[in-house]
C-alpha positions as CSV (number, residue, x, y, z in Angstrom):
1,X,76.1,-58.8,11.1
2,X,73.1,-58.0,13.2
3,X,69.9,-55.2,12.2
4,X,67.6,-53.8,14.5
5,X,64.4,-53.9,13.3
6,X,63.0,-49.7,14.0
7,X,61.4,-49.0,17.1
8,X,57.2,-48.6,16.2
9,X,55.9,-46.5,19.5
10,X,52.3,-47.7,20.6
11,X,49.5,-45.1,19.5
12,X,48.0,-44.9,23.3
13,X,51.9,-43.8,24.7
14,X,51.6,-41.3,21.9
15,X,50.5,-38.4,23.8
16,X,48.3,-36.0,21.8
17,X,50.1,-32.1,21.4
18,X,47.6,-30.0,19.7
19,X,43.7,-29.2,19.9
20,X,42.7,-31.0,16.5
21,X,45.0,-34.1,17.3
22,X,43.3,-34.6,20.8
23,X,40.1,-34.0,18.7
24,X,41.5,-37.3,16.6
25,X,42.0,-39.3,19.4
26,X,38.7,-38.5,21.2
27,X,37.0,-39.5,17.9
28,X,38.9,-43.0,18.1
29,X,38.7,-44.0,21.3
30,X,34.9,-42.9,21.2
31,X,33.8,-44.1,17.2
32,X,30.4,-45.2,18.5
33,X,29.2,-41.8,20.2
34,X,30.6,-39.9,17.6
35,X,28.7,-42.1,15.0
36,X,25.6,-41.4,17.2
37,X,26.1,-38.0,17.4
38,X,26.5,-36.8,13.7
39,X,23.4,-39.3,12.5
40,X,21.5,-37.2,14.8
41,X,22.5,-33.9,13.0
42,X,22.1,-35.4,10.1
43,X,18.7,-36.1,11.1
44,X,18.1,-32.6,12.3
45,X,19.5,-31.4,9.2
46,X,17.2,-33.5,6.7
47,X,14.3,-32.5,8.9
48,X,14.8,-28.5,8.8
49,X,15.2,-28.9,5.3
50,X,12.2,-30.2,4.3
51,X,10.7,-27.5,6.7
52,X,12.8,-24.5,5.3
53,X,10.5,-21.9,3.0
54,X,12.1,-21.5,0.1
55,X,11.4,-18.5,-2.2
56,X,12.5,-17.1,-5.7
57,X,12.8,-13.8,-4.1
58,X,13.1,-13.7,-0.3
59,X,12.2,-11.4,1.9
60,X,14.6,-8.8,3.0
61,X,12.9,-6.0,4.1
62,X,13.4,-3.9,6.8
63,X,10.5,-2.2,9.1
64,X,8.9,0.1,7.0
65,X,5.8,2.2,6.5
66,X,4.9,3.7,2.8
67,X,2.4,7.0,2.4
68,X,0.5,7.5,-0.4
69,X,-1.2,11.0,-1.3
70,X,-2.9,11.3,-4.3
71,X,-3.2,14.8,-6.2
72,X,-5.1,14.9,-9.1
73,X,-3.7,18.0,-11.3
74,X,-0.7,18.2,-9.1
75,X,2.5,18.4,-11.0
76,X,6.0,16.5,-10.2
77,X,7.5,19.4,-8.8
78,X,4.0,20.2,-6.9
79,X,3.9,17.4,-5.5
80,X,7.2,17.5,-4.1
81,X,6.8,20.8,-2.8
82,X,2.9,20.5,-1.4
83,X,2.5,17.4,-0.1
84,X,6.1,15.1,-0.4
85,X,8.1,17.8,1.8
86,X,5.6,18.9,4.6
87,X,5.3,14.7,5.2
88,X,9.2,14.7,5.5
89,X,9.3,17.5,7.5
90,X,6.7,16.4,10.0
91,X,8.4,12.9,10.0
92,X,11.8,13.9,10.7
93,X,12.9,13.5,14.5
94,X,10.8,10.2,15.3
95,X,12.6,8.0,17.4
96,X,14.0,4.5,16.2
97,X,13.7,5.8,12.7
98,X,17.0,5.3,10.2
99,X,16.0,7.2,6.6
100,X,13.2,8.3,4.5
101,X,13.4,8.2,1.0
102,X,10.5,9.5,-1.5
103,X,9.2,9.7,-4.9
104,X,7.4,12.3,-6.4
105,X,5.1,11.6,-9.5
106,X,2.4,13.8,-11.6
107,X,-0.8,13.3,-9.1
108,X,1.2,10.7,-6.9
109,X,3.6,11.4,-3.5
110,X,5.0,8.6,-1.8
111,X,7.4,8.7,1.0
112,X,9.0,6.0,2.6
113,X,10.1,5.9,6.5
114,X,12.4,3.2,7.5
115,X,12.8,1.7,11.1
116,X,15.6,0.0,12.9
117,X,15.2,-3.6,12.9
118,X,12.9,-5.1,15.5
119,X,10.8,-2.2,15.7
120,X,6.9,-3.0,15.9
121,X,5.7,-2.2,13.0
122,X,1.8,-1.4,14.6
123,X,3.6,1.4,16.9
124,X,5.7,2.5,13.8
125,X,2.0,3.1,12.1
126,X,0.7,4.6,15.4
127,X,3.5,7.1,15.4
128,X,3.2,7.9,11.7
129,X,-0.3,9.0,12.2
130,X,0.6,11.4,14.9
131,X,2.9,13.1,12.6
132,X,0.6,13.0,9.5
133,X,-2.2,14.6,11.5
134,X,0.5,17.7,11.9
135,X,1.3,18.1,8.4
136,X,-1.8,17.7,6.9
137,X,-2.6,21.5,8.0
138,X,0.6,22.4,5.9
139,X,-1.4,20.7,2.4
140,X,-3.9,21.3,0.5
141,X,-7.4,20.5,2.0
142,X,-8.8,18.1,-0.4
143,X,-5.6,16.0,-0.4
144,X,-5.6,13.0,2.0
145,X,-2.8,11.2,3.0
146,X,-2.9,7.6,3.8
147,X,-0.5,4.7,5.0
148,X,-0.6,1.7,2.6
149,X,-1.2,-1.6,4.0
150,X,1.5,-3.8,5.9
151,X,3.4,-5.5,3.3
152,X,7.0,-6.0,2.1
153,X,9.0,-3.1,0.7
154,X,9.1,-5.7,-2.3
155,X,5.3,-5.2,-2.7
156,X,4.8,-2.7,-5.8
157,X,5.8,-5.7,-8.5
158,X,3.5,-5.1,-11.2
159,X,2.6,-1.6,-13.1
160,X,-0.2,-1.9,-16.5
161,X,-1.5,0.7,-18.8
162,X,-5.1,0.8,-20.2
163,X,-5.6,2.0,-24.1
164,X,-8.3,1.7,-26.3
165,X,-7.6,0.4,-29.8
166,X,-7.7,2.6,-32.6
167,X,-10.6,3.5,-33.5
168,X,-12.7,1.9,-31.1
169,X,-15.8,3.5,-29.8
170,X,-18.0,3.5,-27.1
171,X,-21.7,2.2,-27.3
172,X,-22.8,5.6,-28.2
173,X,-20.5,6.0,-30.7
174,X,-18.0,8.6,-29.0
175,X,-14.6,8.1,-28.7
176,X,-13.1,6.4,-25.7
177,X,-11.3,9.4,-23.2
178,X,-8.7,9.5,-20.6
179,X,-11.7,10.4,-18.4
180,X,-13.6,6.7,-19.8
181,X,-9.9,5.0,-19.3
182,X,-9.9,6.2,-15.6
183,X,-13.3,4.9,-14.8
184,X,-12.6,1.1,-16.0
185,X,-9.3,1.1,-14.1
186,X,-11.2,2.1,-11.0
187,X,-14.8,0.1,-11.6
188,X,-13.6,-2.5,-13.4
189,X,-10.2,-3.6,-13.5
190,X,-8.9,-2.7,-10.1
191,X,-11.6,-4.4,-8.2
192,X,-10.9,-7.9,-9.6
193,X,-6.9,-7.5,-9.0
194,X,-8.0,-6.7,-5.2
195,X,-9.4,-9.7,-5.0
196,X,-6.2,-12.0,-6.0
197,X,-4.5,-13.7,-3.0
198,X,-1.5,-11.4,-1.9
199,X,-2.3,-8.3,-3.0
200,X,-2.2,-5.5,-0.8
201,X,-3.0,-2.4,-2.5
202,X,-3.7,-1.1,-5.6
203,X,-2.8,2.3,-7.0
204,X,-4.1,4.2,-9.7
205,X,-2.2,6.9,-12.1
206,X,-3.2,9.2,-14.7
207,X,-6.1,9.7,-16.3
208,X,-9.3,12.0,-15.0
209,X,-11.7,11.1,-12.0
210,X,-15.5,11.6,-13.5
211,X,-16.4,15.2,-11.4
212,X,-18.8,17.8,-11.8
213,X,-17.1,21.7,-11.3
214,X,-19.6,24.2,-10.8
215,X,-18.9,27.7,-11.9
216,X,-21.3,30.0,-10.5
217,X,-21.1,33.4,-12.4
218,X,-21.3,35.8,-9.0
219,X,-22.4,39.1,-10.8
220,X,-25.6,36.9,-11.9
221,X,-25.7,35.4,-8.4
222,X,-25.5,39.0,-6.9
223,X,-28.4,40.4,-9.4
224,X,-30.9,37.4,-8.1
225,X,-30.0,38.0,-4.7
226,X,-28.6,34.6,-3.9
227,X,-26.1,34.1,-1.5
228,X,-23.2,31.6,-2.5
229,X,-23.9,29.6,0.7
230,X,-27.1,29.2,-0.4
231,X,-25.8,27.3,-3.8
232,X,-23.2,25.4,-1.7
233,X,-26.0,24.4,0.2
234,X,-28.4,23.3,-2.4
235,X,-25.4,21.3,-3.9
236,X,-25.0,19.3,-0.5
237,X,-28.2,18.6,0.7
238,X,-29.3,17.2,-2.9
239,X,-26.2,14.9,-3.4
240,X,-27.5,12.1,-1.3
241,X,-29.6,9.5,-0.8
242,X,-32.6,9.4,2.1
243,X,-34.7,6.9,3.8
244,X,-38.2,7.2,4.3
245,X,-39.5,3.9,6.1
246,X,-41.1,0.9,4.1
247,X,-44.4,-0.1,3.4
248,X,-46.2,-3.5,4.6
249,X,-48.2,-4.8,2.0
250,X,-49.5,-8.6,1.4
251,X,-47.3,-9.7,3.9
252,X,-44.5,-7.9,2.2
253,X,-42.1,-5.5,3.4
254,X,-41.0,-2.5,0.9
255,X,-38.8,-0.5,1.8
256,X,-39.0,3.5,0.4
257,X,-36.0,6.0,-0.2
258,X,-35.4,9.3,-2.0
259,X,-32.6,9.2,-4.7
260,X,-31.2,12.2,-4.6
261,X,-27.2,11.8,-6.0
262,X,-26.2,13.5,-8.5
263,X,-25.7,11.6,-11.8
264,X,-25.8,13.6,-14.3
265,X,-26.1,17.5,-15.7
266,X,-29.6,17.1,-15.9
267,X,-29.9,16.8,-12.2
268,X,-27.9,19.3,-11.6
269,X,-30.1,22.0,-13.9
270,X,-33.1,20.2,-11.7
271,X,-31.5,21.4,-8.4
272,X,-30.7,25.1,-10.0
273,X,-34.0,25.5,-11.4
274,X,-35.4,25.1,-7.5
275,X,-32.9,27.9,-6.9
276,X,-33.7,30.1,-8.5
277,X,-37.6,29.7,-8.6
278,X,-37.4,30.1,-4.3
């Protein structure tokens, strides 16, 4: 009784039928190129990785440009109707532009126009103020639009409120005011964020700017004969500061100005009292 041992066909008369086992056989016959070839991306690979930025929160953002119009007085609904929906208006229309979206706050309006990807972000800006020139004549005069700074859409990741402790006092003795609270926000507090590395911009809400509102009584106005030009006048031309030269003397140089803002309620009474006496 005889076996035959089974037939075991050579691997090279073995003729390859699909993609991957042709892949298989390429890979065999050429071990040392193919070695070569995947150290080298595995060099590649460890090199970009040490080079990749890596961030806890990376940037996404699309081309973008954020106005800000502050209001003060101006209420939600205000500003929505003043000031957020002539900007929307005048921006609608502009060409590469995808959507706008905005937020209405008490004293704050801010509208956001978003771009197609790839747009320049300078002739975005360029554009923008085109259109914000228009609609400015549809706002209030003393409200001034303006474009934040260039910055990702991420960029407003921070928001702080300023109180006084109970009870506490100023130097004089009065109580601290939303007026007082304002004016450390904007002298004190905001300056020294503005100086930390990555900020862009820094906006303030609430509180009361320091102003002085003048309330001439016209019927008094009319009985002294003075024109209300003539009070709007005075106002202007004695709310500013004036050179006048400087003075040599020992070798020294001094130089001489005319103080003439307006500090306080006393100096305003100064500047009536002229008035009045003319």
């Amino acid at each position: 009784m005889s076996t035959k041992s089974p037939h075991i066909p050579d691997h090279e008369s073995v003729k390859p039928e699909g993609l991957f086992d042709r892949l298989i056989q390429f890979s065999i016959h050429n071990a040392i190129w193919v070695m070569l070839f995947v150290a080298a991306w595995i060099a590649i690979g460890i090199y970009s990785y040490q080079k990749l930025p890596i961030d806890a929160v990376p940037d996404i953002t699309n081309t973008q440009v954020q106005i800000n119009t502050s209001a003060n007085g101006f209420t939600a609904l205000e500003m929505e109707q003043r000031i957020t929906y002539p900007i929307e208006n005048a921006m609608s229309g502009m060409p590469k532009m995808e959507q706008t979206r905005s937020i209405s706050r008490y004293g704050l309006s801010q509208v956001t126009i978003i771009f197609e990807d790839g747009t320049d972000i300078y002739w975005a800006r360029q554009l923008i103020n085109q259109r914000l020139q228009e609609a400015m004549g549809e706002m209030p005069e003393d409200v001034q639009p303006n474009m934040s700074p260039i910055s990702t859409g991420l960029g407003e990741i921070y928001q702080w409120v300023i109180k006084a402790e109970p009870n506490a006092k100023k130097p004089d003795g009065t109580p601290y005011s939303a007026m007082d609270l304002r004016e450390i926000q904007d002298w004190i507090v905001r300056p020294q964020l503005q100086r930390v590395k990555g900020v862009a911009e820094i906006n303030s809400i609430g509180g009361f700017n320091k102003t002085y509102v003048v309330a001439p009584d016209l019927n008094r106005l009319q009985q002294l004969q003075i024109p209300l030009s003539d009070l709007q006048t005075a106002l202007t031309e004695n709310n500013e500061n004036r050179g006048a030269g400087y003075i040599e003397k020992n070798g020294q140089q001094l130089t001489v100005r005319v103080p003439h803002s307006i500090v306080n309620k006393t100096f305003l009474s100064f500047i009536f009292n002229g008035l009045f006496s003319c």
